[in-house]
C-alpha positions as CSV (number, residue, x, y, z in Angstrom):
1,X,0.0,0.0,0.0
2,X,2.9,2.6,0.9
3,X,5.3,1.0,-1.3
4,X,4.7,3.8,-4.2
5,X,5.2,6.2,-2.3
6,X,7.7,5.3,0.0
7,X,9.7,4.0,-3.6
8,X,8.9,8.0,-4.5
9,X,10.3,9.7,-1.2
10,X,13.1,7.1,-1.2
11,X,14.1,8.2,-4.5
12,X,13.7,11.8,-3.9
13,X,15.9,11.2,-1.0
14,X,18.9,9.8,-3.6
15,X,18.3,12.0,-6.4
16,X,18.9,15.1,-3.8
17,X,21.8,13.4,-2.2
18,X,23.3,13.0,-5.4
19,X,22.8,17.1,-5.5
20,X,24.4,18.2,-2.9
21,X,27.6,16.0,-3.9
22,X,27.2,17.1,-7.0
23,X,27.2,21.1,-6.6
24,X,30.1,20.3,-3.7
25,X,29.5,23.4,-1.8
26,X,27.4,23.8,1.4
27,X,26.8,27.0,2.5
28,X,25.6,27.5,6.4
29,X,22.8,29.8,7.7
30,X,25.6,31.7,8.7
31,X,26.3,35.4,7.4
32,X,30.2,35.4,6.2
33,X,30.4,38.7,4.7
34,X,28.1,41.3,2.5
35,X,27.6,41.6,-1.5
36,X,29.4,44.6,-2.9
37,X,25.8,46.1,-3.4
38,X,23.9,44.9,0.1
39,X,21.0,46.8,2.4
40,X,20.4,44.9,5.4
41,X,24.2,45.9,6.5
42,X,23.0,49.0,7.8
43,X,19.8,47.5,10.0
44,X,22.0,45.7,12.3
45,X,22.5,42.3,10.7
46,X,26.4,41.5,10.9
47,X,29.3,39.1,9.6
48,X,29.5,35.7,12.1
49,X,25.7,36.5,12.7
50,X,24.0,33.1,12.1
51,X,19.8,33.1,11.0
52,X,18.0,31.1,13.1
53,X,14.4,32.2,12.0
54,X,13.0,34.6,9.8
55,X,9.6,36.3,11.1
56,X,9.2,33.4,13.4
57,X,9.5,30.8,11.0
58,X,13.0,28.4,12.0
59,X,15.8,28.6,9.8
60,X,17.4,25.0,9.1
61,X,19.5,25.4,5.7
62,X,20.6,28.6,3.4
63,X,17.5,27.6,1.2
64,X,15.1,28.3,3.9
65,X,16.7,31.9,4.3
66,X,15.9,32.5,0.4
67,X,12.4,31.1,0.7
68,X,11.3,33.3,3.2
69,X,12.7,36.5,1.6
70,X,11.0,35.8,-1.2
71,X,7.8,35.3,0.1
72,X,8.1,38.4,2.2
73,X,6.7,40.8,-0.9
74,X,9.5,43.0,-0.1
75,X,8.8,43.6,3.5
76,X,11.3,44.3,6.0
77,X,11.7,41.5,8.3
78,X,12.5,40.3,11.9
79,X,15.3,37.9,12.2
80,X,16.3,36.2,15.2
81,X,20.4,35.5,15.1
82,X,22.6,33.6,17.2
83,X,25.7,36.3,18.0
84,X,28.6,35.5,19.7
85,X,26.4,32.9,21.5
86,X,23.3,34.6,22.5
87,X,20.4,35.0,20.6
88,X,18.8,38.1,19.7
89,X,16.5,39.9,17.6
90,X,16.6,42.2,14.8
91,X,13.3,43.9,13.7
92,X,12.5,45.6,10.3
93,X,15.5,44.3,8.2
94,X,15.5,45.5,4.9
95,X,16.5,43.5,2.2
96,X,17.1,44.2,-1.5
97,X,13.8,43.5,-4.3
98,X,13.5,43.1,-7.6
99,X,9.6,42.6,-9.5
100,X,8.9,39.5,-11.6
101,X,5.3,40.1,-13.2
102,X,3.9,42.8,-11.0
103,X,5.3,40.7,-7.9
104,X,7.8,42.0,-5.5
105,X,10.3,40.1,-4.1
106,X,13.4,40.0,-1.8
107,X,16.8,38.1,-1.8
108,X,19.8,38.1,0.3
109,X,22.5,40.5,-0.1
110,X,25.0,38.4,1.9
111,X,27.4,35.5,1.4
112,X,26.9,32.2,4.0
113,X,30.1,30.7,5.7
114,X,30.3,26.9,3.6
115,X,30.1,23.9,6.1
116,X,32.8,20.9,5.1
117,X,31.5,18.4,2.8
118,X,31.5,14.8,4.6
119,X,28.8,12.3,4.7
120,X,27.1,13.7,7.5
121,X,26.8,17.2,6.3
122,X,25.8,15.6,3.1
123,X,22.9,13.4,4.6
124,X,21.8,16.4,6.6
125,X,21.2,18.8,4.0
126,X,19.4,16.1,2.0
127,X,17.0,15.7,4.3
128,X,16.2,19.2,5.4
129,X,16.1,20.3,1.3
130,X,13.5,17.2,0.7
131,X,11.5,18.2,4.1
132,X,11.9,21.9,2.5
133,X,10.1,20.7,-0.9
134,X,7.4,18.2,1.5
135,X,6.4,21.5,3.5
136,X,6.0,23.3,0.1
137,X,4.0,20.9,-1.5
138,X,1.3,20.3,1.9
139,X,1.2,24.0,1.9
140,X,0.2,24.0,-1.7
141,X,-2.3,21.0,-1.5
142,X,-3.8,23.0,2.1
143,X,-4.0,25.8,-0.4
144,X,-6.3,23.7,-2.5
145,X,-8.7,22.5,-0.3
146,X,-9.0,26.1,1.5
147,X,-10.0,27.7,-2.0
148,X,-6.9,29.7,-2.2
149,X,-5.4,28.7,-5.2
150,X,-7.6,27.8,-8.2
151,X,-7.5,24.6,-10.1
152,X,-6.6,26.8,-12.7
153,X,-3.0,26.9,-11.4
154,X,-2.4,23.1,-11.3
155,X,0.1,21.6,-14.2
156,X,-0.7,18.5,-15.5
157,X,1.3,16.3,-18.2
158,X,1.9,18.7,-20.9
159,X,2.7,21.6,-18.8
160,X,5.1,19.2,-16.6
161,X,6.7,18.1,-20.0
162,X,7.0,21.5,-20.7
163,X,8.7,22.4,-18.0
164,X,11.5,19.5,-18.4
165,X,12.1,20.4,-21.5
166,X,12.8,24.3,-20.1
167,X,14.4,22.7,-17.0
168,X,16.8,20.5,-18.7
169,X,18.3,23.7,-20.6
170,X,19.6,25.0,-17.0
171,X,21.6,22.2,-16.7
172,X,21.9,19.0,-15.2
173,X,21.5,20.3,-11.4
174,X,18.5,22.2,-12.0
175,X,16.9,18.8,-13.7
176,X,17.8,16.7,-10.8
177,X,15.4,19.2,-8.4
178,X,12.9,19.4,-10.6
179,X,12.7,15.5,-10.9
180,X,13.1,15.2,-7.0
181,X,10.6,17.6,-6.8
182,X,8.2,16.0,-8.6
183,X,8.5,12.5,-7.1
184,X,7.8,14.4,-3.9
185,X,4.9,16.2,-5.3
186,X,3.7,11.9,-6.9
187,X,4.3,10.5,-3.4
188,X,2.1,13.3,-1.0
189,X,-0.5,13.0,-3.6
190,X,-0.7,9.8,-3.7
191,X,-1.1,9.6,0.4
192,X,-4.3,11.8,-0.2
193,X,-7.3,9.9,1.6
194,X,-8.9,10.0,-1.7
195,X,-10.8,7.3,-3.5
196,X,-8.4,5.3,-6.1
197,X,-5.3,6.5,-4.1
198,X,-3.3,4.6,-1.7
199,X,-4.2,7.3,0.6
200,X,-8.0,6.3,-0.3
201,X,-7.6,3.0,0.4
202,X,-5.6,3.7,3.9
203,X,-8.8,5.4,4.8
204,X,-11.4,2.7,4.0
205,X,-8.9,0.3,6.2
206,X,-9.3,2.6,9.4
207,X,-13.4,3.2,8.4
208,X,-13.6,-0.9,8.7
209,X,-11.5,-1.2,11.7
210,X,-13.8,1.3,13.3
211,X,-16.9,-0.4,11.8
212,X,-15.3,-3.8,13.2
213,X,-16.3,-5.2,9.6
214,X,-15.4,-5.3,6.6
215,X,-16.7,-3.0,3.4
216,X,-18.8,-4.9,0.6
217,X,-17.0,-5.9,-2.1
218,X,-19.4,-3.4,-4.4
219,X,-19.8,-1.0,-2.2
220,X,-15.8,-0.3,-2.1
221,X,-15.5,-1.1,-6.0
222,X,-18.1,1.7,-6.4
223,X,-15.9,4.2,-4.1
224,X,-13.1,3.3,-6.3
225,X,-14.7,3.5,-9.7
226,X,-16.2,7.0,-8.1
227,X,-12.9,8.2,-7.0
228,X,-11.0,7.0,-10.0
229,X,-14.0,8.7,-12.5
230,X,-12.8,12.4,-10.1
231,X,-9.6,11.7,-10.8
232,X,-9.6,11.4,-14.7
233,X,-11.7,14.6,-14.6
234,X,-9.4,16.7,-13.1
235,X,-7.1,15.6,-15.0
236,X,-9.0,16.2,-18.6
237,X,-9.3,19.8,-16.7
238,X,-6.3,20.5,-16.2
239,X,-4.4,19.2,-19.4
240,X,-7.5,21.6,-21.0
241,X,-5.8,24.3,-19.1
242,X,-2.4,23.2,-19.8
243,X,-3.4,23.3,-23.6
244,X,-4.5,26.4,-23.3
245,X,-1.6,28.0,-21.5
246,X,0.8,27.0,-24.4
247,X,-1.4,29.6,-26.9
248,X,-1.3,32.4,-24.9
């Protein structure tokens, strides 16, 4: 039942560890010294100051410092630091923007300290980019089920397609993320307690251990075929969409 996507996470797991080697460089949440061109030098943020949450939200690798900036629509932004072992507080740090289609956002104007390369560092950051990428996608599917983004915005085979095709012209690093985060994306879907998922049939399991019986045979094939008939929908909408998209 959770061999799909266990096989999925598992190989998201690999295909990130095989990142990190591959790019050879891990930088800290540590700041090591500022961009020739930099703004948050003068709001109190300082070389040797190491980020350990950004408006509240806990800081684990240099990615999560990027995230958050650019989710921040430009805002300035409390930090919490560890300096010279106490942690403090800096409130209303600026940061430098740039606008990408009538959006704002804000990146770092710093350089982190790099953490040596062994297979504990390695393993680490692995695991904290996939658990990055798992946090993105529940927000995303939380986002779906609250309303707040439309089905509109879902991809589907062409657009995904289309997206390796302008992925793979990056380069080879940029592929392997995209692929590791799409087998992320394959194995939280597929967890979904949704009819015709494994998540689905997780569900009906508990619903007969509660019951103390099992389902019918037809009733369950009919929650299947109902689940399965939802699926193929959304997907006929959304590859519409995706169709679309490509002649605008």
């Amino acid at each position: 039942m959770f061999a799909g996507p266990a096989m999925n996470l598992i190989t998201a797991f690999f295909a990130m560890t095989l990142l990190v080697i591959s790019i050879g460089v891990i930088p800290s949440t540590t700041v090591a010294s500022y961009k020739e061109e930099n703004v948050s030098a003068g709001y109190g943020l300082l070389p040797g100051d190491k980020i350990v949450s950004v408006e509240g939200e806990q800081i684990h690798i240099s990615s999560d410092i990027v995230y958050s900036l650019m989710r921040s629509e430009g805002r300035p932004l409390d930090l919490t630091v560890v300096r010279d072992g106490k942690a403090i507080t800096l409130n209303d740090i600026a940061f430098p923007t740039y606008e990408d289609q009538g959006v704002t956002f804000s990146y770092p104007d710093f350089y982190c300290t790099r953490l040596s390369v062994n297979p504990l560092t390695v393993a680490r950051e692995s695991v904290i980019r996939c658990y990055a990428i798992v946090r993105e996608v529940y927000a995303s599917i939380m986002g779906l089920i609250r309303g707040e983004i439309p089905l509109s915005q879902l991809s589907g085979p062409v657009a995904t397609t289309q997206a390796i095709g302008e992925v793979s012209k990056q380069g080879f690093n940029a592929l392997v993320y995209f692929m590791v985060f799409i087998s992320i994306n394959i194995g939280m879907i597929n967890l979904l307690p949704f009819p015709a998922l494994d998540g689905g049939r997780l569900l009906l399991i508990l619903i007969e251990l509660i019951r103390g019986k099992p389902l019918k045979r037809e009733a369950e094939g009919w929650i299947n075929f109902a689940g399965f008939a939802a699926l193929m929908t959304l997907v006929v909408y959304v590859t519409y969409h995706d169709i679309v998209k490509l002649f605008k």
